[in-house]
GUKOL-28217 format. One line per field, with one value per atom (N, C-alpha, C): residue number from 1; chain; atom name; z, y, x. Coordinates in steps of 0.02 Angstrom, whole numbers, padded with zeros to 5 digits. Layout:
N
seq <- [NUM | ...]
mol <- [A | ...]
atom <- [CA | ...]
up <- [Z | ...]
north <- [Y | ...]
east <- [X | ...]
//
This chain:
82
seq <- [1 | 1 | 1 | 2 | 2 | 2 | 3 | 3 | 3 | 4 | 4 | 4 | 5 | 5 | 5 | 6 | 6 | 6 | 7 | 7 | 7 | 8 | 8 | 8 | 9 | 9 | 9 | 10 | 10 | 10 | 11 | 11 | 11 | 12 | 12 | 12 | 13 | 13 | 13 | 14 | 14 | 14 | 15 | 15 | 15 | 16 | 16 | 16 | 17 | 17 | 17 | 18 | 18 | 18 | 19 | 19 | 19 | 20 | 20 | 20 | 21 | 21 | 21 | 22 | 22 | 22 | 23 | 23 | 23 | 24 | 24 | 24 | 25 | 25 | 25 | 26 | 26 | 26 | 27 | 27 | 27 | 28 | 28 | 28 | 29 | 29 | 29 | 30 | 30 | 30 | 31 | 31 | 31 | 32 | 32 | 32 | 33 | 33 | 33 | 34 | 34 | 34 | 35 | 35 | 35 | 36 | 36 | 36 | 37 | 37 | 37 | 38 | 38 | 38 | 39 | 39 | 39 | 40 | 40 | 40 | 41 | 41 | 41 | 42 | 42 | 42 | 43 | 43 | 43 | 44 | 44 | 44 | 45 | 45 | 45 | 46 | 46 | 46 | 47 | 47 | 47 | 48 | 48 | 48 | 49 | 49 | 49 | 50 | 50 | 50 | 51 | 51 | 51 | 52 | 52 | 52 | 53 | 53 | 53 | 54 | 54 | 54 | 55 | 55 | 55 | 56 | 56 | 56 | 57 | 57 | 57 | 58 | 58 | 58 | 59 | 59 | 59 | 60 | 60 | 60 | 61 | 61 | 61 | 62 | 62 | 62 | 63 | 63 | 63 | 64 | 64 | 64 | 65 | 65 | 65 | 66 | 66 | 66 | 67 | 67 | 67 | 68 | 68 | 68 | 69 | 69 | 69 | 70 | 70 | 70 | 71 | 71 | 71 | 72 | 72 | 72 | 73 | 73 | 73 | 74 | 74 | 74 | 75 | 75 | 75 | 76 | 76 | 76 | 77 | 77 | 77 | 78 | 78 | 78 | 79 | 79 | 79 | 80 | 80 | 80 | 81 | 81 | 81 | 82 | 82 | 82]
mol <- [A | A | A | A | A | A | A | A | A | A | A | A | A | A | A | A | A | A | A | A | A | A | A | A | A | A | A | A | A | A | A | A | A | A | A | A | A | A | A | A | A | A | A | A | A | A | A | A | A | A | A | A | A | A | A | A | A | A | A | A | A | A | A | A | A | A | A | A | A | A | A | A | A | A | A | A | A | A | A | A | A | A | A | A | A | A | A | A | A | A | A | A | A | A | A | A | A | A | A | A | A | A | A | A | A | A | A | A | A | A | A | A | A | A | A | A | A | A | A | A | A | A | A | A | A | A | A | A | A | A | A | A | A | A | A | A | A | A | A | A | A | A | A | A | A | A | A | A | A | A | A | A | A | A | A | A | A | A | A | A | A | A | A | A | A | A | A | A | A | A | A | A | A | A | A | A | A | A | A | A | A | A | A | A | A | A | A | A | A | A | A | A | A | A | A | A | A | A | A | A | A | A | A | A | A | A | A | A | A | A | A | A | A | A | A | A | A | A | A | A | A | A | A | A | A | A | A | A | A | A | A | A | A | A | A | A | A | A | A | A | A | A | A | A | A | A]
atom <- [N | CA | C | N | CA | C | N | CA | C | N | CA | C | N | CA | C | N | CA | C | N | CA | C | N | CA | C | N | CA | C | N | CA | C | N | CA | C | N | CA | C | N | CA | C | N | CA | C | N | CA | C | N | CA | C | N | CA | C | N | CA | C | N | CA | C | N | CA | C | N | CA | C | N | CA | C | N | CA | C | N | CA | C | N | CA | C | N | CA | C | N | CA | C | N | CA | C | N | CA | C | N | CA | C | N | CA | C | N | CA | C | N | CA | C | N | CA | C | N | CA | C | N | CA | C | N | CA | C | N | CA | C | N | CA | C | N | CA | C | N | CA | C | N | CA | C | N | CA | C | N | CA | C | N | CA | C | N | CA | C | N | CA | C | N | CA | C | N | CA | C | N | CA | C | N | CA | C | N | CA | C | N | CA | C | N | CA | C | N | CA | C | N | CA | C | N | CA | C | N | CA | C | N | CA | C | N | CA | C | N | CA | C | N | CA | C | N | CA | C | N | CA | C | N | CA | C | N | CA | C | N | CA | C | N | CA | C | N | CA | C | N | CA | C | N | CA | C | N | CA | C | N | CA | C | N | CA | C | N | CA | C | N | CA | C | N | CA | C | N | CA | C | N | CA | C | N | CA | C | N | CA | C | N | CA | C]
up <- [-03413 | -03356 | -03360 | -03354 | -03366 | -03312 | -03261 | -03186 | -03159 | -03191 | -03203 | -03218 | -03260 | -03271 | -03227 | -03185 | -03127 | -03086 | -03077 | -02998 | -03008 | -03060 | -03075 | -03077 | -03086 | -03104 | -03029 | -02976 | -02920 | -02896 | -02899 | -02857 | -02890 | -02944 | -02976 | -02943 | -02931 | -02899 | -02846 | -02790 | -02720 | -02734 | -02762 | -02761 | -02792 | -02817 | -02830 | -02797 | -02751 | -02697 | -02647 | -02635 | -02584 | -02577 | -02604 | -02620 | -02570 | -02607 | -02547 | -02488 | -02524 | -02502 | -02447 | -02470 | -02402 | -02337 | -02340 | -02301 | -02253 | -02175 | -02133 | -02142 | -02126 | -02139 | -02131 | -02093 | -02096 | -02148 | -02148 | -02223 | -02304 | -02282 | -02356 | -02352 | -02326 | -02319 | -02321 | -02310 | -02336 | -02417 | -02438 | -02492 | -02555 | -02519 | -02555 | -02555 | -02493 | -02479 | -02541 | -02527 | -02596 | -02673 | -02683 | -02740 | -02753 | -02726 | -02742 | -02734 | -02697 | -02684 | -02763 | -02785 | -02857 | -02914 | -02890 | -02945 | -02944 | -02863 | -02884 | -02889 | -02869 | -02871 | -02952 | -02977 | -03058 | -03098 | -03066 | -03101 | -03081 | -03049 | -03035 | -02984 | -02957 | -02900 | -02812 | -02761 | -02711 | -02644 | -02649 | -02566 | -02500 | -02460 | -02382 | -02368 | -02333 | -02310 | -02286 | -02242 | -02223 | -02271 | -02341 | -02384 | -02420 | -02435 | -02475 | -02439 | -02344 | -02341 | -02304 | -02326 | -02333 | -02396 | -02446 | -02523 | -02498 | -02496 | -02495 | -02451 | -02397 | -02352 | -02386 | -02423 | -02488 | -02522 | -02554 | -02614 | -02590 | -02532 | -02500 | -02484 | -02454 | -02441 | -02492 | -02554 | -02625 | -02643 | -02649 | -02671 | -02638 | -02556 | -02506 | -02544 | -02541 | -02568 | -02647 | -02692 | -02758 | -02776 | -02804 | -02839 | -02922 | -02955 | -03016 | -03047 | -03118 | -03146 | -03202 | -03219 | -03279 | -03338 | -03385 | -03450 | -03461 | -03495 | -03517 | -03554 | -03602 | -03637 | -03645 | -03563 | -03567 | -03553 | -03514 | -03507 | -03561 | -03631 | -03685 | -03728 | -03724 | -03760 | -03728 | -03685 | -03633 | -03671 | -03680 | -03686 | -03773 | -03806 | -03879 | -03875 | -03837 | -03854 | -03825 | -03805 | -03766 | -03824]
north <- [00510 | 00484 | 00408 | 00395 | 00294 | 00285 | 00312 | 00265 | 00271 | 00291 | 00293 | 00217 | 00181 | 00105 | 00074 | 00088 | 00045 | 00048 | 00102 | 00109 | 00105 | 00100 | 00069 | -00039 | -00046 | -00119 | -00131 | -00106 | -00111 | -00096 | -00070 | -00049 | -00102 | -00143 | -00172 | -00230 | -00262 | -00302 | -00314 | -00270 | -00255 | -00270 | -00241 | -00221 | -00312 | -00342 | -00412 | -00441 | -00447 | -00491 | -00483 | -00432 | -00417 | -00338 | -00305 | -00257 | -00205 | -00163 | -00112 | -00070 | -00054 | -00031 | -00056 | -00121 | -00151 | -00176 | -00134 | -00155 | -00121 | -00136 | -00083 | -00030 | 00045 | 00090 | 00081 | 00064 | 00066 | 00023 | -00033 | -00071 | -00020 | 00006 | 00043 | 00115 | 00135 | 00201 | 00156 | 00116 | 00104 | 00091 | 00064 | 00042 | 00105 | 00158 | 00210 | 00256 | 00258 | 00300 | 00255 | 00175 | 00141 | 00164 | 00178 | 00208 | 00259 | 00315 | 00358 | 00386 | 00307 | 00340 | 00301 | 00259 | 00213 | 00274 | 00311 | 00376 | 00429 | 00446 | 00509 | 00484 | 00433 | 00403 | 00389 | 00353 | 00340 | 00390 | 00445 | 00500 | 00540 | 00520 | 00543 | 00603 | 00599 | 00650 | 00603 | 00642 | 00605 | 00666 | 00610 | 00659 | 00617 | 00639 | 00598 | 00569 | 00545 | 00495 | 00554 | 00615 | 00667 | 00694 | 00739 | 00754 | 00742 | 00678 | 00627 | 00631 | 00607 | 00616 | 00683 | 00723 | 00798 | 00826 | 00791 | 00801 | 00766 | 00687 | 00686 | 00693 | 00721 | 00768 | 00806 | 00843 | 00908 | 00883 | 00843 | 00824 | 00792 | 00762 | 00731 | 00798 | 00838 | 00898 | 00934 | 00933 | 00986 | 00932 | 00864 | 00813 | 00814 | 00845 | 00817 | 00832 | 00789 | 00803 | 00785 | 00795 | 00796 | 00718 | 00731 | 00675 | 00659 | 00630 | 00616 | 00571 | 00611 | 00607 | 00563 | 00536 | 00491 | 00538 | 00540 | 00586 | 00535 | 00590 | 00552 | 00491 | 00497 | 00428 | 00377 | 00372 | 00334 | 00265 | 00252 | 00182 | 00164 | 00193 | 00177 | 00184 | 00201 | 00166 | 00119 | 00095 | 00026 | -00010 | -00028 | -00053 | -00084 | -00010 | -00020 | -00070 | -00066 | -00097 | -00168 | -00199 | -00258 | -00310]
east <- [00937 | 00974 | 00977 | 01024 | 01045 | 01028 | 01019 | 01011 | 00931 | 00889 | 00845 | 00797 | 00818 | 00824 | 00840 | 00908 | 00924 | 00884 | 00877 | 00844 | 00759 | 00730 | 00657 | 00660 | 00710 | 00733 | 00745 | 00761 | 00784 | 00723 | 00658 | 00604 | 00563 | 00544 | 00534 | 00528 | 00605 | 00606 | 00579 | 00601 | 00587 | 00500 | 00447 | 00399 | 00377 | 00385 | 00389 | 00384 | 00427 | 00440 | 00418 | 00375 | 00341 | 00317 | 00247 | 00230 | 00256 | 00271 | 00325 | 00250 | 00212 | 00140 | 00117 | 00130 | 00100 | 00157 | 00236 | 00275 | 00258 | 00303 | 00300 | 00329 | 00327 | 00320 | 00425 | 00447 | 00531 | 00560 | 00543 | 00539 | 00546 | 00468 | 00468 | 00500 | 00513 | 00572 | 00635 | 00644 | 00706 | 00725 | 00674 | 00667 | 00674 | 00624 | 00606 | 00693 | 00727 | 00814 | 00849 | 00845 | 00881 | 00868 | 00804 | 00785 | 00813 | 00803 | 00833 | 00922 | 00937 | 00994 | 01021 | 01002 | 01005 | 01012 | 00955 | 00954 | 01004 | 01005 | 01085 | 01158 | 01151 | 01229 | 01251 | 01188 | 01201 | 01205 | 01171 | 01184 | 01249 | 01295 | 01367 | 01357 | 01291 | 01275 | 01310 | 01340 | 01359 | 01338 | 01290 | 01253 | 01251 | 01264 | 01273 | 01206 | 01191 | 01147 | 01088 | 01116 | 01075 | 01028 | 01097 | 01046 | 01004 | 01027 | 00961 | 00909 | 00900 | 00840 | 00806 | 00831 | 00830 | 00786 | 00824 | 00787 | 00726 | 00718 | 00656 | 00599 | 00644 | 00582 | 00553 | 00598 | 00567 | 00510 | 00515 | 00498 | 00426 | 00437 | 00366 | 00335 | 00344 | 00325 | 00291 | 00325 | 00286 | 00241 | 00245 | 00182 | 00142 | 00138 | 00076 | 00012 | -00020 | -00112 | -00126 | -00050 | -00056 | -00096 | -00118 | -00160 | -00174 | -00170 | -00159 | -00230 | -00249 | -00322 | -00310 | -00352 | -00344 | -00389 | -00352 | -00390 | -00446 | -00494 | -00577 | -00577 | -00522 | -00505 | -00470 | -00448 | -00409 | -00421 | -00476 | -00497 | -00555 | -00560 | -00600 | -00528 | -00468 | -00420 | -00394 | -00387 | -00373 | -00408 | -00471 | -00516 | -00529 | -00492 | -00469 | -00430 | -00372 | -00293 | -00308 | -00350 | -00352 | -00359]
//
């Protein structure tokens, strides 16, 4: 997907200039609808303002709780590559 680039270059930014994490919560939902709307539009997808945040009601919904592990070796190859 080409718009994939854009819309990381566009969160990129945003996240630069002022960490999106630490925005207020309407701030960074906005930020987060621009992102993705960066992603389906570039991808020649055209969804109304509803369904987009429809999808990512979804999508927040299947991630709730998910959490992400760092493999055993990864901060002794960090540590290699420095």
């Amino acid at each position: 997907m080409r718009s994939v680039p854009v819309a990381d270059k566009y969160f990129f930014e945003e996240n630069s200039r002022s960490p999106v994490d630490r925005r207020e919560p309407e701030e960074r939902a906005r930020v987060y609808y621009r992102y993705q709307e960066k992603l389906l539009t570039g991808a020649g997808v055209k969804v109304t303002r509803e369904q987009l945040l429809q999808i990512m009601n979804r999508v927040q919904q299947l991630f709730k709780g998910v959490t992400f592990v760092l493999f055993d070796d990864v901060l002794v190859t960090m540590k290699a590559l420095r």
